[in-house]
TIFI-575771 format. One line per field, with one value per atom (N, C-alpha, C): atom name; residue in three letters; x, y, z. Coordinates in Angstrom, 3 decimals. Layout:
atome c(CA,...);
residu c(ALA,...);
east c(X,...);
north c(Y,...);
up c(Z,...);
end
This chain:
atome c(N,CA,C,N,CA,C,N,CA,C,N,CA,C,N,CA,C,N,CA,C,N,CA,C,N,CA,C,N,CA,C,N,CA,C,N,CA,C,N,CA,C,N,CA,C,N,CA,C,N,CA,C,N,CA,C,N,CA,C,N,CA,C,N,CA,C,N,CA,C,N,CA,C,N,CA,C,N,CA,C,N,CA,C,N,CA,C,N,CA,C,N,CA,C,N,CA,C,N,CA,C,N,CA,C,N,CA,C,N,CA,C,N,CA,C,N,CA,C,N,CA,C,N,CA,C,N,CA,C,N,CA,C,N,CA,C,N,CA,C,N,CA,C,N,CA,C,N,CA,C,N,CA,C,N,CA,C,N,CA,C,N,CA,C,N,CA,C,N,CA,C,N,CA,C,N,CA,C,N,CA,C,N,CA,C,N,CA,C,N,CA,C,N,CA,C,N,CA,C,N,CA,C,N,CA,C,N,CA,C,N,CA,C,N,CA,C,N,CA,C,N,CA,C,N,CA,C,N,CA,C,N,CA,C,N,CA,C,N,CA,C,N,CA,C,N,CA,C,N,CA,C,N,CA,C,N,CA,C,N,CA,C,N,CA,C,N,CA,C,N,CA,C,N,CA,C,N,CA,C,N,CA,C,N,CA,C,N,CA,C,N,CA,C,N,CA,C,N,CA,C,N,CA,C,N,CA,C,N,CA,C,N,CA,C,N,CA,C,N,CA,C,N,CA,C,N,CA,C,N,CA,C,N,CA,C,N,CA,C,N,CA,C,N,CA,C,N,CA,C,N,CA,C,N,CA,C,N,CA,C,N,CA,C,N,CA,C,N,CA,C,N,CA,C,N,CA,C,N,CA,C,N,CA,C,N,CA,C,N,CA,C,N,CA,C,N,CA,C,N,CA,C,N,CA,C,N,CA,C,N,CA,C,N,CA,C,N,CA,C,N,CA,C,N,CA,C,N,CA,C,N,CA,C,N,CA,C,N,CA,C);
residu c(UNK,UNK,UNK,UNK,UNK,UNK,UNK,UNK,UNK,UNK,UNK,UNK,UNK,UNK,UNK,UNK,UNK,UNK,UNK,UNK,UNK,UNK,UNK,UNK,UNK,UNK,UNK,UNK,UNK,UNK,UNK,UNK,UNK,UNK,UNK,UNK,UNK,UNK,UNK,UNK,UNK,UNK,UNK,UNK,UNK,UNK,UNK,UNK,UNK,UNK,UNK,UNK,UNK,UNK,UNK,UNK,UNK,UNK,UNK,UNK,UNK,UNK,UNK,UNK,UNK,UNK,UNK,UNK,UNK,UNK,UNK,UNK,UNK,UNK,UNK,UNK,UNK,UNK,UNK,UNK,UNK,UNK,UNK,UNK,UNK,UNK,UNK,UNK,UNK,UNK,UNK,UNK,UNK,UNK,UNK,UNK,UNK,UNK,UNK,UNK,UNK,UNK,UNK,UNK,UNK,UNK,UNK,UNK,UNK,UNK,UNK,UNK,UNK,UNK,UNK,UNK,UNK,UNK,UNK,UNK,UNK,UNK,UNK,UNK,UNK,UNK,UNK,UNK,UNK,UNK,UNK,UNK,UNK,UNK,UNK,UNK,UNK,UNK,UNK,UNK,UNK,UNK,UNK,UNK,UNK,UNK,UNK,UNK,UNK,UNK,UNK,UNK,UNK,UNK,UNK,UNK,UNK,UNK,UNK,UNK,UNK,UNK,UNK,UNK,UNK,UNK,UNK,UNK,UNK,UNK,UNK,UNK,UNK,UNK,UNK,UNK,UNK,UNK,UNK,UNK,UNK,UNK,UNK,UNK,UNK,UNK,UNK,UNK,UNK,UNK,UNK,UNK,UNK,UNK,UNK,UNK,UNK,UNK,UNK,UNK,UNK,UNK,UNK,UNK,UNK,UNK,UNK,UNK,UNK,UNK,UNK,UNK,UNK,UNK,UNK,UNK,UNK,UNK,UNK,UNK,UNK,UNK,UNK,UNK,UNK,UNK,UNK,UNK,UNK,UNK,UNK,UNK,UNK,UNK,UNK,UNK,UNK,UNK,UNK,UNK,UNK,UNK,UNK,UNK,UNK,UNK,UNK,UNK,UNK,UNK,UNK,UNK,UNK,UNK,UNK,UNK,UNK,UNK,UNK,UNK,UNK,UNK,UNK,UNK,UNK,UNK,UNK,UNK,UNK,UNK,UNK,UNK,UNK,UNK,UNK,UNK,UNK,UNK,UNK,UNK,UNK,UNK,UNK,UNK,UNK,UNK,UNK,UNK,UNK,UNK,UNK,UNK,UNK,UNK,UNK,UNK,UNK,UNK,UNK,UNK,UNK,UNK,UNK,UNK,UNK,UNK,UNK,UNK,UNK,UNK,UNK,UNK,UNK,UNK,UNK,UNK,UNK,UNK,UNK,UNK,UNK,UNK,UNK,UNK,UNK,UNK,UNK,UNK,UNK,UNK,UNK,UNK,UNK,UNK,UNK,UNK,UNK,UNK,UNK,UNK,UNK,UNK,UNK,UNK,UNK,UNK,UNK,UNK,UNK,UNK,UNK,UNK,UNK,UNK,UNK,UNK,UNK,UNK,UNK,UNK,UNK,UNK,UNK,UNK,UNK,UNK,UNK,UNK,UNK,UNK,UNK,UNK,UNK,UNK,UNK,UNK,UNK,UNK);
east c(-248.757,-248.721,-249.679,-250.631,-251.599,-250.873,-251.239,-250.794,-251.830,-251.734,-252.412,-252.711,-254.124,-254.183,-255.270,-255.307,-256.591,-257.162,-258.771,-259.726,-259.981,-259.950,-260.709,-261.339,-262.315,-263.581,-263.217,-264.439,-264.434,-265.803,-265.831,-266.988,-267.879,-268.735,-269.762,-268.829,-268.570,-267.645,-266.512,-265.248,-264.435,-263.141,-263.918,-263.044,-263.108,-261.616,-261.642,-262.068,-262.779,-263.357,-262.303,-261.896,-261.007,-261.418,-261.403,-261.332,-259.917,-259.044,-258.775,-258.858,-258.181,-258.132,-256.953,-257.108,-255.871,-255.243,-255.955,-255.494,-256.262,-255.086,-254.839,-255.241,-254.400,-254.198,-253.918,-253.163,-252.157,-253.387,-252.966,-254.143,-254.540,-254.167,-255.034,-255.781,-255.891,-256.973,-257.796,-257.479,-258.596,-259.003,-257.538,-257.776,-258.809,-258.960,-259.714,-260.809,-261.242,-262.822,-263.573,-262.447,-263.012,-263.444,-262.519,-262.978,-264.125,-264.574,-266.039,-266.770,-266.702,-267.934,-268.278,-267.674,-267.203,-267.693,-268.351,-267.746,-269.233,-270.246,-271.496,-270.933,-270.940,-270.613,-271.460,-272.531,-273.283,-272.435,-271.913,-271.276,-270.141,-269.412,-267.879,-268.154,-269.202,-269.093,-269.542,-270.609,-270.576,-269.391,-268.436,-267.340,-266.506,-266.165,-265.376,-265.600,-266.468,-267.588,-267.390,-267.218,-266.548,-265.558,-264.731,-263.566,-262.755,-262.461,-261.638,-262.406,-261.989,-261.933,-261.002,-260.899,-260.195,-259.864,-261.255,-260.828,-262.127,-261.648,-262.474,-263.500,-264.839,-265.716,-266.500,-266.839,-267.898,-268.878,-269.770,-270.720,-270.033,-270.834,-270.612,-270.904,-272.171,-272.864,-271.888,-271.137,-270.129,-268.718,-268.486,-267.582,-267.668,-268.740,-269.140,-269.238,-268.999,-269.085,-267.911,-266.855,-265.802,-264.686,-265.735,-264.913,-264.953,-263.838,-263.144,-263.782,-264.127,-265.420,-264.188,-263.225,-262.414,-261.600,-261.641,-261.046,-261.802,-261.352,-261.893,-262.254,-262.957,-263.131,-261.606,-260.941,-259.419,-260.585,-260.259,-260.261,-259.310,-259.302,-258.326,-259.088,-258.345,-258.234,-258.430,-257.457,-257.434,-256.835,-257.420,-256.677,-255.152,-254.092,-252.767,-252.401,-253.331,-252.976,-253.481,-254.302,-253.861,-252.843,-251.699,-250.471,-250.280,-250.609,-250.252,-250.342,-250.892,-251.415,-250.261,-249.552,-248.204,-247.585,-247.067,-245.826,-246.809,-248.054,-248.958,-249.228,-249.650,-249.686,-249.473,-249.228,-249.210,-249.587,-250.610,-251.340,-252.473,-252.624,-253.570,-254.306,-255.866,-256.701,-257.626,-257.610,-258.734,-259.748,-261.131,-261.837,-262.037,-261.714,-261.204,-261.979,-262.544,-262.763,-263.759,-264.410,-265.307,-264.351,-263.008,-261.890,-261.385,-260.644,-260.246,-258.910,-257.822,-256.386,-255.977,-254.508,-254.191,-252.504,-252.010,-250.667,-250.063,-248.739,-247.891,-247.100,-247.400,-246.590,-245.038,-244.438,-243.423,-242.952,-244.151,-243.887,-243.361,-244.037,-243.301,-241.918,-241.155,-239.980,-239.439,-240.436,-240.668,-241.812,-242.007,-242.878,-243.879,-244.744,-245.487,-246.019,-246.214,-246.903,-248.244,-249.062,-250.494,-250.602,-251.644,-251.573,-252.885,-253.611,-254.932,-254.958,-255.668,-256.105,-256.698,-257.580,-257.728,-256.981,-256.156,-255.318,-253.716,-253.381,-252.748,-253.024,-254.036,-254.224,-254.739,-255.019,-255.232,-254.251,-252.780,-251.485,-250.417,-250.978,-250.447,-250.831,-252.115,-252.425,-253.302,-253.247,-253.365,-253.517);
north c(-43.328,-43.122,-44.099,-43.660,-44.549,-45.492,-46.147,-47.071,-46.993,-45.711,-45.501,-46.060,-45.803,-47.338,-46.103,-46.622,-46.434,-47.473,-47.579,-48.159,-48.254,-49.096,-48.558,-49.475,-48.987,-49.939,-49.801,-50.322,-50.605,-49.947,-48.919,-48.078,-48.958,-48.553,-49.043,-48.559,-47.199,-46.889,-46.905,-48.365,-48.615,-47.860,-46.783,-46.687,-46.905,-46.220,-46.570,-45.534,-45.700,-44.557,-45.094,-43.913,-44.601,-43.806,-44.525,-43.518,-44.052,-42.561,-42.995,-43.025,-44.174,-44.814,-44.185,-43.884,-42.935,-44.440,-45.223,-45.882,-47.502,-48.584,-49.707,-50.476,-49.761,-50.255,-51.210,-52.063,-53.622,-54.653,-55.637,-56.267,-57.203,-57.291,-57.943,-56.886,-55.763,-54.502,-54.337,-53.854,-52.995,-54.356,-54.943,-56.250,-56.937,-57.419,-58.506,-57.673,-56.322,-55.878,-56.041,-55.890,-55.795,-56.994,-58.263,-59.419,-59.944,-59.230,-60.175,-58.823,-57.889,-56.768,-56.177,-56.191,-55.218,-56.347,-57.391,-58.299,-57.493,-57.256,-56.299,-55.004,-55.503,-54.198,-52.559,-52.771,-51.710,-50.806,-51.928,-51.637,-50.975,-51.947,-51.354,-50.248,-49.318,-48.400,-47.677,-47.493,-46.646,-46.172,-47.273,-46.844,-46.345,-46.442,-45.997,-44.508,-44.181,-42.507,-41.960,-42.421,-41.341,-40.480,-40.786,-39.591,-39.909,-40.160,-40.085,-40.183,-41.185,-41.426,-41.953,-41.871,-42.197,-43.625,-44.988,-45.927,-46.578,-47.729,-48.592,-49.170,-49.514,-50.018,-51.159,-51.930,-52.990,-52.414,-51.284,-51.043,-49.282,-49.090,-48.048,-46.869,-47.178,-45.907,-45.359,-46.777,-46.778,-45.824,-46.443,-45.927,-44.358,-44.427,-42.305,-41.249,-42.188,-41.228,-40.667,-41.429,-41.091,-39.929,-40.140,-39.499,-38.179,-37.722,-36.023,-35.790,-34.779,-33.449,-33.092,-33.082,-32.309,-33.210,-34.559,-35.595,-35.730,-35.296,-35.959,-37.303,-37.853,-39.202,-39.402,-40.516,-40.446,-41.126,-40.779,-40.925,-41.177,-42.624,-43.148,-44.155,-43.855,-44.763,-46.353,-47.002,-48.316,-48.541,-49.855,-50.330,-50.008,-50.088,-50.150,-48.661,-47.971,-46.262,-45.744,-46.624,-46.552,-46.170,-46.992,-47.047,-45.458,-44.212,-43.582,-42.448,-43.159,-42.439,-43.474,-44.485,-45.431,-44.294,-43.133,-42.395,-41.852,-41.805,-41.303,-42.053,-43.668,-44.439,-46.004,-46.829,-47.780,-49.143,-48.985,-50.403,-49.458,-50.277,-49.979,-50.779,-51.099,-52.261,-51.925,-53.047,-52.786,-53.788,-53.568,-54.328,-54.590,-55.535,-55.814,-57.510,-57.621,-59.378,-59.869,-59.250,-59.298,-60.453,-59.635,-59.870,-59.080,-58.928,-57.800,-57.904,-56.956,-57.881,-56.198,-56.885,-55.470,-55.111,-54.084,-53.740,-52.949,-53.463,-53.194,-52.019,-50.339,-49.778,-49.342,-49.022,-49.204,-47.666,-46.669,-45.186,-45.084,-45.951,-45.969,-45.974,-46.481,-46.783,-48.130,-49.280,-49.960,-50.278,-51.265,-51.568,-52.563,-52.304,-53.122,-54.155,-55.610,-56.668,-56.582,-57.186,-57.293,-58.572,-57.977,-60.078,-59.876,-60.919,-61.832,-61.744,-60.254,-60.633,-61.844,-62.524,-63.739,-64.233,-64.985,-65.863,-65.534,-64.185,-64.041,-63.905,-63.621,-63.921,-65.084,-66.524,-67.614,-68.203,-67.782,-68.665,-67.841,-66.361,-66.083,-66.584,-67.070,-67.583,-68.838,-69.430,-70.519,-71.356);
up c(69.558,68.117,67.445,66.466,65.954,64.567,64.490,63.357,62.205,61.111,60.427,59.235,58.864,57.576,56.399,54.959,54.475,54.311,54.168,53.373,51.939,50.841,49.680,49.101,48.638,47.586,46.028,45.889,44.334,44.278,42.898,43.037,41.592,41.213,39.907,38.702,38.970,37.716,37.678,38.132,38.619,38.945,39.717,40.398,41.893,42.640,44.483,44.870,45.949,47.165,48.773,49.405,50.262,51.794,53.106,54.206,54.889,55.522,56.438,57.698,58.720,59.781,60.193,61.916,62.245,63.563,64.290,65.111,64.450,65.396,64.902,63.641,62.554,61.580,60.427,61.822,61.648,60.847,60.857,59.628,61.266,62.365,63.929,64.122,63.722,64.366,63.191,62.148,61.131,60.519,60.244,59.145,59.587,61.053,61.708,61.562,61.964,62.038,60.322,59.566,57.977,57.856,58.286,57.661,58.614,59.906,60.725,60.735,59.355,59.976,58.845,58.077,56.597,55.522,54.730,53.598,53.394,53.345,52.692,51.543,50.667,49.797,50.490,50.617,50.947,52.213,53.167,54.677,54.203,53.861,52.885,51.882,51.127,50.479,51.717,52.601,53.989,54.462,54.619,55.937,55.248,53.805,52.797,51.999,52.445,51.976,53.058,54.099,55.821,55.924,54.574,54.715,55.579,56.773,57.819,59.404,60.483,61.622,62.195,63.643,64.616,64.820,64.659,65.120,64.039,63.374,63.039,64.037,64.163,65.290,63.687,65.013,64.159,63.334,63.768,62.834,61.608,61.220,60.407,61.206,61.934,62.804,64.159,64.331,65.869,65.067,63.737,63.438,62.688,62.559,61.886,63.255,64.714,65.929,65.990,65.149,65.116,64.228,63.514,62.209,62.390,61.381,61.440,60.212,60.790,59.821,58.686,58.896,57.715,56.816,56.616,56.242,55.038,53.822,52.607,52.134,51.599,51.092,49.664,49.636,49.071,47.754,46.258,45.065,44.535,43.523,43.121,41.729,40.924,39.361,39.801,40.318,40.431,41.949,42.161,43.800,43.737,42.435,42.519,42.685,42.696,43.061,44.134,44.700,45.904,46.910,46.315,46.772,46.598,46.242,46.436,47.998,48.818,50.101,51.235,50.324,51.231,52.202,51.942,52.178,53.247,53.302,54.851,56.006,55.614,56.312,56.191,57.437,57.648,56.574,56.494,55.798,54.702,53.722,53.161,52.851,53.108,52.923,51.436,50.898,48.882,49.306,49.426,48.937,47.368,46.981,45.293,44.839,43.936,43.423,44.769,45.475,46.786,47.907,47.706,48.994,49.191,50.580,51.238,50.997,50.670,50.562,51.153,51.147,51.998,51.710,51.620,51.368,52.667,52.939,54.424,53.593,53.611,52.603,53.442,54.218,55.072,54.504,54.785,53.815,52.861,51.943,50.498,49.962,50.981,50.886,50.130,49.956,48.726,48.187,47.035,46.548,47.387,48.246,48.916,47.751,48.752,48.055,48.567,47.605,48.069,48.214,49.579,49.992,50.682,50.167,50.827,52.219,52.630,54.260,55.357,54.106,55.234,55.762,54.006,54.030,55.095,55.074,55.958,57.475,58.031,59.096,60.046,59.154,59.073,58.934,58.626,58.145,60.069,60.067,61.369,62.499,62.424,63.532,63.468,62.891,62.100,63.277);
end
């Protein structure tokens, strides 16, 4: 079973552009590739315009070998509506304020907190 996540940016005309991620989702899999591969706005609006793939990879080109032809790119008002794709999957990652932060939505069964990807994976394994 994949541990499914979305992506989303911050567009010029503020709004989010989102892809999703169907396997390792957890903020040690997607989280860790975003924060040593992803901090390039240019990279992060690429992988975020893909609509949908299988597995996050370091580059954009590794990760478009992946992607599903029928997966829309997710459109959204603000990072906090986001939260509306919770009840599909796992984690949801915002590039937001040129940081990555990320929400654990637990299928929208509550109000996920948003929390500072670095900072949380620097305090887990600290």
């Amino acid at each position: 079973m994949g541990t499914r996540s979305y992506i989303f940016t911050e567009t010029q005309n503020d709004n989010f552009l989102g892809s999703y991620c169907h396997w390792d989702g957890y903020p040690e899999g997607v989280g860790v590739r975003l924060l040593n591969n992803y901090t390039e706005q240019d990279k992060i609006n690429e992988v975020c315009n893909l609509g949908g793939f299988s597995t996050l990879q370091d580059t954009v080109v590794e990760t478009a070998e992946k992607q599903y032809n029928d997966e829309p790119v997710a459109e959204v008002n603000t990072g906090k509506d986001a939260l509306e794709y919770g009840d599909m999957v796992d984690y949801i990652y915002v590039y937001e304020d040129r940081n990555w932060w990320f929400y654990e939505t637990n299928y929208g069964e509550e109000s996920p907190t948003r929390r500072h990807l670095e900072t949380y994976l620097s305090m887990k394994h600290g």
